[in-house]
C-alpha positions as CSV (number, residue, x, y, z in Angstrom):
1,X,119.7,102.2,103.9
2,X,121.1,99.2,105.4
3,X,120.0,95.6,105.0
4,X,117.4,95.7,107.4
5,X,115.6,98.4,105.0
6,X,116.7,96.0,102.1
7,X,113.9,93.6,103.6
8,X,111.4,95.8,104.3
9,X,111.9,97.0,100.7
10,X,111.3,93.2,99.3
11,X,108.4,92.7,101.8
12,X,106.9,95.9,100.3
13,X,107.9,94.5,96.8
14,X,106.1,91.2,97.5
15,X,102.7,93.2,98.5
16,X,103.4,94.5,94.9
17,X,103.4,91.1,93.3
18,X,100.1,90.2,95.0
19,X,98.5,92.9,93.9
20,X,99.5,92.0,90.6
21,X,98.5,88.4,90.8
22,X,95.1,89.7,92.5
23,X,94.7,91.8,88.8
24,X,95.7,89.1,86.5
25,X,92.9,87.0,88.8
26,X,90.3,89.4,88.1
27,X,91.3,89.7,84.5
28,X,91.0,86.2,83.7
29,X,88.2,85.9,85.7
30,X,86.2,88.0,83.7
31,X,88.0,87.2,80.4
32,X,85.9,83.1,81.4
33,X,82.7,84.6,82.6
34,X,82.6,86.4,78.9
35,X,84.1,83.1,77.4
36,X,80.7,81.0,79.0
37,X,78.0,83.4,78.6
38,X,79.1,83.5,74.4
39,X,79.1,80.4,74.4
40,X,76.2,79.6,75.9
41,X,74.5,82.4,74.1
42,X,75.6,81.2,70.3
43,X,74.7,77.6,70.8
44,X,71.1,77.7,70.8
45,X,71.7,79.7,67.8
46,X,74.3,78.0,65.9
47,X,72.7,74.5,66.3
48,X,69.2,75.3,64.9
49,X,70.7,75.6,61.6
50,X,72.7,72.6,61.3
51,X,72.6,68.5,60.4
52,X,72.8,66.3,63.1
53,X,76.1,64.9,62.6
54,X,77.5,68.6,62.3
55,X,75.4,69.8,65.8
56,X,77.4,66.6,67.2
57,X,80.3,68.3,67.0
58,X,79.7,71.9,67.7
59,X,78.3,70.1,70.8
60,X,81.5,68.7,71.8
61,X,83.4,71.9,71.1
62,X,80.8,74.1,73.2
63,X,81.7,71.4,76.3
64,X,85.4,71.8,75.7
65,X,84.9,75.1,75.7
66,X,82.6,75.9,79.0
67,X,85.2,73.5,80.7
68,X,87.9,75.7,80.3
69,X,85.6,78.5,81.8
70,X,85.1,76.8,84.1
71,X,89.1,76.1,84.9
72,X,89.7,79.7,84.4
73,X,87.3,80.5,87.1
74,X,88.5,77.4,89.5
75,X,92.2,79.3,89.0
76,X,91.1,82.7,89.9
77,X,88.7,81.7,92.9
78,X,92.0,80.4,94.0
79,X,94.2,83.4,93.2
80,X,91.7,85.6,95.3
81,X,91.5,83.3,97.8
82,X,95.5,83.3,98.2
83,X,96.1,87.2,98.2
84,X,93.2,87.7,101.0
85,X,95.1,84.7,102.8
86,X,98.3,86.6,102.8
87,X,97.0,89.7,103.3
88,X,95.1,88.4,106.6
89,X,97.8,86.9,107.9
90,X,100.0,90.0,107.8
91,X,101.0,91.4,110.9
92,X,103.5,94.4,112.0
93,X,104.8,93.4,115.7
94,X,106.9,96.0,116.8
95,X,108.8,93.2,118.5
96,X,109.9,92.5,114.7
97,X,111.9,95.9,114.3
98,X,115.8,96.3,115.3
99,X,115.9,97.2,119.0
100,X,119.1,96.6,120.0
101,X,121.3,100.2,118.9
102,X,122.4,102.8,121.2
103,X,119.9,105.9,120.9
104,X,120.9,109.3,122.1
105,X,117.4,110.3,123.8
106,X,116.2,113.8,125.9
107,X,114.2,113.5,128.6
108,X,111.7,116.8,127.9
109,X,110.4,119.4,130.3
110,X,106.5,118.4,131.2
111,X,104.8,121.0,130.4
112,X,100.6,119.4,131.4
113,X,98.4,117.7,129.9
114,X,95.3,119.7,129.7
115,X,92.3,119.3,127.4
116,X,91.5,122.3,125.3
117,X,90.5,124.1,121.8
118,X,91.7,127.5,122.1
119,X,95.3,128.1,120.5
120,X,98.4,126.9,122.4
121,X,101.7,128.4,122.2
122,X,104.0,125.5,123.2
123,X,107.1,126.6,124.9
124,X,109.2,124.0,123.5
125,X,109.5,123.9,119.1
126,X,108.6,120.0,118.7
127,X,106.4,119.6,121.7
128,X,106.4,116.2,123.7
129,X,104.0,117.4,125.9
130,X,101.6,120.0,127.6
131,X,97.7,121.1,126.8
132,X,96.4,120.0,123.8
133,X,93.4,119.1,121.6
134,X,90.6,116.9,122.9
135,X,91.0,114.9,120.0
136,X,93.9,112.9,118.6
137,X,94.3,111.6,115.4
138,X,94.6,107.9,113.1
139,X,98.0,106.1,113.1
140,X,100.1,106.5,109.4
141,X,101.7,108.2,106.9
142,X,100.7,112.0,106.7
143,X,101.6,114.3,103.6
144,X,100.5,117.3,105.4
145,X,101.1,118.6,108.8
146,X,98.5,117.8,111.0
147,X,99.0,120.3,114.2
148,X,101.1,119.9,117.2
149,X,97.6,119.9,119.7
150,X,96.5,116.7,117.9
151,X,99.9,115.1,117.7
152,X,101.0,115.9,121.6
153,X,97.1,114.2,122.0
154,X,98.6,111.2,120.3
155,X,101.8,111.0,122.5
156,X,99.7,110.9,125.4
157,X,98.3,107.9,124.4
158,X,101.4,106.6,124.1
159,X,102.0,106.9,119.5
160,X,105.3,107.6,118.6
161,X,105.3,110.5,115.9
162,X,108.4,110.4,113.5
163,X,108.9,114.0,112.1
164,X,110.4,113.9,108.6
165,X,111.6,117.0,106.0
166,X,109.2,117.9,103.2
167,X,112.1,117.2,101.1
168,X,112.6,113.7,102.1
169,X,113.6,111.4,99.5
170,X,111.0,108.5,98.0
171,X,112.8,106.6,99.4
172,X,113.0,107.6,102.8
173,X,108.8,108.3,102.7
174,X,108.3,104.8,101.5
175,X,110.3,103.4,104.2
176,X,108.5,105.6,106.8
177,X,104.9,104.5,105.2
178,X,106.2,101.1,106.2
179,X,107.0,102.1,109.6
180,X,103.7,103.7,110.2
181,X,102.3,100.1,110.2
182,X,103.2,98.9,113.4
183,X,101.5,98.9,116.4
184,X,102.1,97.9,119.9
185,X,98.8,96.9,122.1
186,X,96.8,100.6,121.9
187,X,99.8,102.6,120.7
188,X,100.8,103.5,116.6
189,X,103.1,105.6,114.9
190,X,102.6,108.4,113.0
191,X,105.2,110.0,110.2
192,X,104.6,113.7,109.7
193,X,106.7,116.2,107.8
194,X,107.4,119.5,110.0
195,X,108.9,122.5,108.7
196,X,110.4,122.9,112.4
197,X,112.5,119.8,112.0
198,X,116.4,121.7,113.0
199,X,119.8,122.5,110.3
200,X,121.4,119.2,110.7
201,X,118.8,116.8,111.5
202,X,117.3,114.7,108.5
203,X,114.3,113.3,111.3
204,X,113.1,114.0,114.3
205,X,111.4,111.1,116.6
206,X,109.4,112.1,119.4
207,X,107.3,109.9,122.2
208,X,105.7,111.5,125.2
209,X,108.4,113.9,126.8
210,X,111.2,112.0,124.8
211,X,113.0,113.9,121.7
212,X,115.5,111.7,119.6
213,X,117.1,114.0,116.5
214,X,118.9,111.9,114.2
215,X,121.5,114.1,111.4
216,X,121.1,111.3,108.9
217,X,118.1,108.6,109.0
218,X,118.9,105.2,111.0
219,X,117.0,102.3,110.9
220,X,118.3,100.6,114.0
221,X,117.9,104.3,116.0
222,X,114.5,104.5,115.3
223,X,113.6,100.9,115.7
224,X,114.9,100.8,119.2
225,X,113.4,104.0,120.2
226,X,109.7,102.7,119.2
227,X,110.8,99.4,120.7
228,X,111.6,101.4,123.8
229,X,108.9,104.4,124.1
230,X,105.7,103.3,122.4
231,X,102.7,102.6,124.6
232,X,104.6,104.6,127.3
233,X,102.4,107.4,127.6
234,X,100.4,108.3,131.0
235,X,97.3,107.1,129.2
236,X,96.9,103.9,128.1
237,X,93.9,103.2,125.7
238,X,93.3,99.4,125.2
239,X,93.6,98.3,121.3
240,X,89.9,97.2,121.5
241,X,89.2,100.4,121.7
242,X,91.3,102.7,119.7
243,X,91.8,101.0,116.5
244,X,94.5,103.0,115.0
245,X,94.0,106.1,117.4
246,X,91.8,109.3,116.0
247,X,88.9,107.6,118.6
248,X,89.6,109.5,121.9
């Protein structure tokens, strides 16, 4: 992967960390709220059966120790509060990915773009186009195949559908899961593996009537082909509405 990838990788790699931070939060969180009701618990107890002078002082060491409860709950009110901050600020603007690389693109055959539920034989092997489910599907990172009448659904509405090999390296997949995130006004992408994917392509990236087969995975490729063909379908569903597709 090249250094664009690199990025992605640490962006990924700092959602890890704040996930872990969010855990060690909770954890200590917990560990205070155990730490106050003891002590709160074994006071009453504990002083009944002592001299004044020695309930002074188990006093003073029962304050101590319900202040640093209470510190240890300040610190992870404030741990929460940072991960949910970061997390709501997080944003994947396909204006963000590389878009500047010269893509080898074909311009498909239209074949319609009919509504229906009985079996369809597609005339090409990765469809762009033609009849197709009523129903399309969510944006993101599929394991399984999903069908070619909900996907050609999706590319109507203007997704971009990256096709990948079952055999696909972590790597690759996690990078893909990554791409899968971005969305441009009522458009997503989809990554899907497909056993139809042809010898000497790694992936296969498809928009409405547009097919882009790449022999070894590029970032730059496939950024510039989402850059150029998503939201570019003949039906345009506004963002309001869709909300990471599977709604029409």
């Amino acid at each position: 992967m090249d250094m664009t990838h690199m990025d992605h990788m640490q962006m990924e790699q700092q959602t890890g960390t704040s996930y872990l931070g969010l855990i060690i939060g909770a954890a200590v969180l917990l560990l205070s709220i155990a730490a106050y009701i003891w002590a709160s618990r074994t006071r009453g107890k504990i002083l009944s059966h002592m001299k004044k002078n020695e309930r002074a002082a188990i006093q003073k060491k029962s304050r101590s120790l319900r202040l640093t409860a209470h510190a240890l709950i300040a610190v992870s009110i404030v741990a929460f509060g940072v991960f949910f901050l970061q997390g709501a600020g997080k944003t994947y603007d396909v204006a963000d990915l590389p878009n500047n690389a010269t893509i080898d693109v074909t311009d498909d055959k239209y074949y319609g773009a009919t509504h229906t539920e009985e079996p369809i034989q597609y005339e090409m092997k990765i469809p762009t186009s033609g009849p197709h489910n009523p129903h399309d599907i969510q944006f993101g990172f599929y394991t399984d195949f999903p069908g070619y009448p909900y996907l050609v659904h999706n590319m109507e509405h203007g997704d971009i559908i990256i096709y990948y090999r079952e055999n696909a390296s972590d790597e690759l997949k996690e990078h893909l899961q990554y791409l899968a995130k971005f969305r441009q006004a009522g458009s997503g992408i989809l990554a899907v593996p497909n056993k139809d994917i042809p010898d000497g392509s790694e992936v296969v990236v498809t928009a409405w009537t547009k097919t882009m087969k790449l022999d070894k995975f590029d970032d730059a490729k496939v950024g510039t082909f989402i850059h150029r063909y998503i939201n570019q379908g003949p039906e345009k569903i506004p963002p309001s509405i869709r909300q990471g597709g599977g709604t029409m």
